[in-house]
C-alpha positions as YAML, in Angstrom:
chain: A
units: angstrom
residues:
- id: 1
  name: UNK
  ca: [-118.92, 127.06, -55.00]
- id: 2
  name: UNK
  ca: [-118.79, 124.03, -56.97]
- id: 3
  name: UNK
  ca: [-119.44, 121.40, -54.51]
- id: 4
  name: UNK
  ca: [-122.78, 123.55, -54.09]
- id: 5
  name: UNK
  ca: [-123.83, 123.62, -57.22]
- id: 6
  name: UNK
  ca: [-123.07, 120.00, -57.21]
- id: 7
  name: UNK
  ca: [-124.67, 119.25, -54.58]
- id: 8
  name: UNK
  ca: [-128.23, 121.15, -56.32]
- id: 9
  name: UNK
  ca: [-128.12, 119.11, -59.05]
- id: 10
  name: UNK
  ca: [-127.40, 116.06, -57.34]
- id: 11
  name: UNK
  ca: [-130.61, 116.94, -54.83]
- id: 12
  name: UNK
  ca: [-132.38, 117.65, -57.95]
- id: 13
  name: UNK
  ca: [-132.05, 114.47, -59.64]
- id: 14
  name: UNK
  ca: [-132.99, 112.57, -56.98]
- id: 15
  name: UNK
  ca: [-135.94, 114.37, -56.57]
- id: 16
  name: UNK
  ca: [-136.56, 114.22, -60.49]
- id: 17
  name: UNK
  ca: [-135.99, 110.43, -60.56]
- id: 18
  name: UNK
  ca: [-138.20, 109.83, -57.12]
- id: 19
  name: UNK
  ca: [-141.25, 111.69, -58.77]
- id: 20
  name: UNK
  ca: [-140.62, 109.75, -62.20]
- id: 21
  name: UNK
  ca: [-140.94, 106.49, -60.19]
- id: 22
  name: UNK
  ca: [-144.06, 107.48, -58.24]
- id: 23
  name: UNK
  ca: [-145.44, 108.82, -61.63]
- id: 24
  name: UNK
  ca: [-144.63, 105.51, -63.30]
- id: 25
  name: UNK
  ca: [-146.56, 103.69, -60.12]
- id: 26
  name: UNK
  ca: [-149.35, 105.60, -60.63]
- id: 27
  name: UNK
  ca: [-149.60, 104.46, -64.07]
- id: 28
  name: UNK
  ca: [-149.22, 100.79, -63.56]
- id: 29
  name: UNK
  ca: [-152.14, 100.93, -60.56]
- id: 30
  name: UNK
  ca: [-154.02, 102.85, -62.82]
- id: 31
  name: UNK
  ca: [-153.55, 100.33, -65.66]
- id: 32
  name: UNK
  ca: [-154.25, 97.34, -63.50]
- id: 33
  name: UNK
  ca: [-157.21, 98.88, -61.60]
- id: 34
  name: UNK
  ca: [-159.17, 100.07, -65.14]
- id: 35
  name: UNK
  ca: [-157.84, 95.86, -66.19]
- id: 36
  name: UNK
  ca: [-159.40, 94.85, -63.38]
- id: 37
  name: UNK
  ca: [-162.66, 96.90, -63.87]
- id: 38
  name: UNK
  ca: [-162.95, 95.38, -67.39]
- id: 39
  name: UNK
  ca: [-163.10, 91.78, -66.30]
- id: 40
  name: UNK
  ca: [-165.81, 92.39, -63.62]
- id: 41
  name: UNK
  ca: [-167.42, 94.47, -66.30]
- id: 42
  name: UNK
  ca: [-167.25, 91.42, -68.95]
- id: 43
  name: UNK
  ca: [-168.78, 89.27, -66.43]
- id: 44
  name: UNK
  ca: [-171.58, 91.07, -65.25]
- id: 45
  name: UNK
  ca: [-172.35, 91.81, -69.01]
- id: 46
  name: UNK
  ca: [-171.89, 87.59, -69.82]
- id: 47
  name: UNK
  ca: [-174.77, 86.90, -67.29]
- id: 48
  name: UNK
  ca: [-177.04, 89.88, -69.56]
- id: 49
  name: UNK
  ca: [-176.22, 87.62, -72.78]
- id: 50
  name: UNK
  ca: [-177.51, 84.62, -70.47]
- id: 51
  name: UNK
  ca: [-180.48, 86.15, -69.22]
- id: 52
  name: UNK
  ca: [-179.49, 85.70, -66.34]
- id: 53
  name: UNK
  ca: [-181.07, 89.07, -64.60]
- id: 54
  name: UNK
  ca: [-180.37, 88.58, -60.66]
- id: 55
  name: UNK
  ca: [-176.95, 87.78, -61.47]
- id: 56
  name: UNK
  ca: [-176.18, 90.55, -63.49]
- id: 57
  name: UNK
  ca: [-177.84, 92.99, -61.53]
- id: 58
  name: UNK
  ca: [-175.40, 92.00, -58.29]
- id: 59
  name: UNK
  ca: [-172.83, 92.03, -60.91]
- id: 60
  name: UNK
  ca: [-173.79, 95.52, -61.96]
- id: 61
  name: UNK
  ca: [-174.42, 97.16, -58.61]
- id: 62
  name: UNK
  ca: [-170.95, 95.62, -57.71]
- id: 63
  name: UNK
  ca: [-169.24, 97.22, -60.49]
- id: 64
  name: UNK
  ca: [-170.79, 100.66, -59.68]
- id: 65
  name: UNK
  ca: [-169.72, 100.46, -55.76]
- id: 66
  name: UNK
  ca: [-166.42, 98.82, -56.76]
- id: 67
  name: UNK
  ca: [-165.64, 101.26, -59.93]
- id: 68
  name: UNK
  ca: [-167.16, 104.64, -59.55]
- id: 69
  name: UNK
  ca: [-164.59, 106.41, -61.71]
- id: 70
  name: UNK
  ca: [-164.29, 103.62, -64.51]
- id: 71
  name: UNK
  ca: [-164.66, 104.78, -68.66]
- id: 72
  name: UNK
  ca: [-167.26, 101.53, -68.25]
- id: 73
  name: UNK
  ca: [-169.44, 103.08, -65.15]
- id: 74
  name: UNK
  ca: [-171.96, 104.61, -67.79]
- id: 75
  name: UNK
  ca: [-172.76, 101.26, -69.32]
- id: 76
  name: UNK
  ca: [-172.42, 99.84, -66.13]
- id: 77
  name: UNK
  ca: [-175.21, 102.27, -64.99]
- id: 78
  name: UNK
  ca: [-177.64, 101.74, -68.39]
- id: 79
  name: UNK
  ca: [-177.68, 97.98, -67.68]
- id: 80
  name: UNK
  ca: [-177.90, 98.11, -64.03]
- id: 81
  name: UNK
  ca: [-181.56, 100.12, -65.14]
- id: 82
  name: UNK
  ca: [-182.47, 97.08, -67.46]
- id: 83
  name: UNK
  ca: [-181.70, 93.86, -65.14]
- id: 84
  name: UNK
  ca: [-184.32, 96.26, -63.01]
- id: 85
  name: UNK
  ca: [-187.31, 96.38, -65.77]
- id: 86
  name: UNK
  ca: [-186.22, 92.86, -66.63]
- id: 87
  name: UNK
  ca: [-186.52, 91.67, -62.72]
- id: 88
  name: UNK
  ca: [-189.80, 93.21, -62.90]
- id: 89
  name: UNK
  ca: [-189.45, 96.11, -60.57]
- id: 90
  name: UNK
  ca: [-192.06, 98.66, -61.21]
- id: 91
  name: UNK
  ca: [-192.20, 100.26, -64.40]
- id: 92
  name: UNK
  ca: [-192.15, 104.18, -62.58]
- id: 93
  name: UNK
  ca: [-188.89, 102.92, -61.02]
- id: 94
  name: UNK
  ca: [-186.98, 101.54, -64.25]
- id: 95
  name: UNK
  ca: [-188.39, 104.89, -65.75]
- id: 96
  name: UNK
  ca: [-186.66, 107.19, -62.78]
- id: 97
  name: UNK
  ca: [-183.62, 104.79, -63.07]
- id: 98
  name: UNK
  ca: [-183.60, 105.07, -66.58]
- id: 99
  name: UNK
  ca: [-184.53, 108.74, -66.20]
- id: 100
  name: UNK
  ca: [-181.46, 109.87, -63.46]
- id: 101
  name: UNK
  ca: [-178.94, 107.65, -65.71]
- id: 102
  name: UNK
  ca: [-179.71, 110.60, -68.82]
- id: 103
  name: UNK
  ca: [-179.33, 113.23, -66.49]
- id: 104
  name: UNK
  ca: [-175.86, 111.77, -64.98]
- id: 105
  name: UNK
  ca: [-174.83, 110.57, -69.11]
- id: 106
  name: UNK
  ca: [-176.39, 112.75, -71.76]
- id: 107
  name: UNK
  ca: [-173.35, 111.87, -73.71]
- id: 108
  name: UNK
  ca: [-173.49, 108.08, -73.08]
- id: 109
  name: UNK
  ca: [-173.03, 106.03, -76.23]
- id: 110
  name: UNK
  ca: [-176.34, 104.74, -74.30]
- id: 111
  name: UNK
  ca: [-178.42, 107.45, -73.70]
- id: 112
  name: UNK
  ca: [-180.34, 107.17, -76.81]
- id: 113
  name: UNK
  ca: [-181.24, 103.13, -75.90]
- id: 114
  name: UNK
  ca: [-182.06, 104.51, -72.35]
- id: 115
  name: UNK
  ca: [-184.47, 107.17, -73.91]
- id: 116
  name: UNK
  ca: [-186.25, 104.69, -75.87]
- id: 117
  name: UNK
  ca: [-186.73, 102.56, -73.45]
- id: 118
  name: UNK
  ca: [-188.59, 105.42, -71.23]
- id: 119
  name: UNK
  ca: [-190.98, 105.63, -74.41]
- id: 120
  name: UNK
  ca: [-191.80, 102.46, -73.78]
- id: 121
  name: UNK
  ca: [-192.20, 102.42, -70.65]
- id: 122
  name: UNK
  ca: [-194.01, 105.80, -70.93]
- id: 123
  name: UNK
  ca: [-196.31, 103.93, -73.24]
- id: 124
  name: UNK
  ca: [-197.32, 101.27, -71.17]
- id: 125
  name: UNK
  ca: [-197.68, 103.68, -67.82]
- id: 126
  name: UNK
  ca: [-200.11, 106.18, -70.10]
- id: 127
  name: UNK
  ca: [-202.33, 103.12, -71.02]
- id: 128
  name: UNK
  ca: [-202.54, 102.02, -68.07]
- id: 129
  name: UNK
  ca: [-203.97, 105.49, -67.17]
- id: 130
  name: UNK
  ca: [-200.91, 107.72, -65.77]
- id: 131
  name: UNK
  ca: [-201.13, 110.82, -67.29]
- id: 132
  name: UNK
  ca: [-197.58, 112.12, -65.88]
- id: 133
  name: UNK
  ca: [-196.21, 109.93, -68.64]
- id: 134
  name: UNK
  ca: [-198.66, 110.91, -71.32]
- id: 135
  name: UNK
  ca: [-197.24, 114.27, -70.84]
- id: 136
  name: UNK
  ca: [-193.95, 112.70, -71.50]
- id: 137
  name: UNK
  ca: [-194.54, 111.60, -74.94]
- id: 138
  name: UNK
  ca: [-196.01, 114.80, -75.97]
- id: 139
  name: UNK
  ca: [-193.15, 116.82, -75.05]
- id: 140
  name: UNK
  ca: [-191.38, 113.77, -77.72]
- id: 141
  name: UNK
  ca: [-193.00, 115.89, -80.38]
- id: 142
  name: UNK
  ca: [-190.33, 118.56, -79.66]
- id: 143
  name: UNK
  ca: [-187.39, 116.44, -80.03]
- id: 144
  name: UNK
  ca: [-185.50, 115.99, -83.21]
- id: 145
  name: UNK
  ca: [-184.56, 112.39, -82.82]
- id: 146
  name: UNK
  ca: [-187.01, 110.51, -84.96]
- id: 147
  name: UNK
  ca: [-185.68, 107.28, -84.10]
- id: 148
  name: UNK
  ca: [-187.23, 107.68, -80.29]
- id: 149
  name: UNK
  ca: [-190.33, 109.44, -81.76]
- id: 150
  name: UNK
  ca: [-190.60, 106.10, -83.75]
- id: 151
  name: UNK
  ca: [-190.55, 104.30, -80.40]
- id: 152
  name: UNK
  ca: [-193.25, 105.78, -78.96]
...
């Protein structure tokens, strides 16, 4: 009866120490994979301080394919809308882009830059005579954020 009850624990630790290693494994490809995501995440936000817009929209659209899960993908995403405006894609696009990244980040430490920068961009589309985006601003008046009512 002994050797059995032996025998459990013995099966038991090994099974323990074998799901402690995998668990530890997990952590370190975890570790290096979010490292790894912050260095191509660094670059591709080096060539934005550079102004250097076709480069850090490959950069960007890289990171996003490469990094879909990373705590970075929702700046990744913000930027990826302003190398567009900045490449001069049309301004109804960078609005959509700008538009889907709120929808996908409402909680984004960047959602409130993105939202500005659709009042702008709503600005410029309504003077140029699109009333879809005139219909926009109005609807600014029932938002509390003054700061993007400013904008406008």
């Amino acid at each position: 009866m002994e050797n059995i009850i032996m025998n459990r624990i013995s099966v038991l630790a090994k099974r323990i120490t074998f799901i402690a290693v995998i668990l530890f494994l997990a952590l370190q490809v975890n570790a290096q994979a979010q490292d790894a995501a912050a260095k191509a995440y660094e670059k591709a936000y080096a060539s934005i301080l550079d102004e250097k817009w076709t480069n850090a929209q490959q950069a960007f659209e890289d990171f996003i394919t490469k990094y879909p899960n990373s705590k970075l993908i929702d700046a990744a995403q913000y930027w990826h809308c302003y190398t567009r405006d900045k490449l001069g894609e049309s301004k109804e696009d960078v609005f959509n882009c700008y538009r889907e990244f709120i929808k996908e980040y409402p909680k984004s430490k960047w959602a409130k830059d993105a939202q500005s920068n659709m009042v702008n961009i709503a600005s410029q589309l309504s003077r140029e005579g699109h009333p879809e985006y005139e219909a926009f601003l109005k609807n600014l008046d029932e938002e509390e954020d003054e700061d993007i009512k400013l904008a406008a």
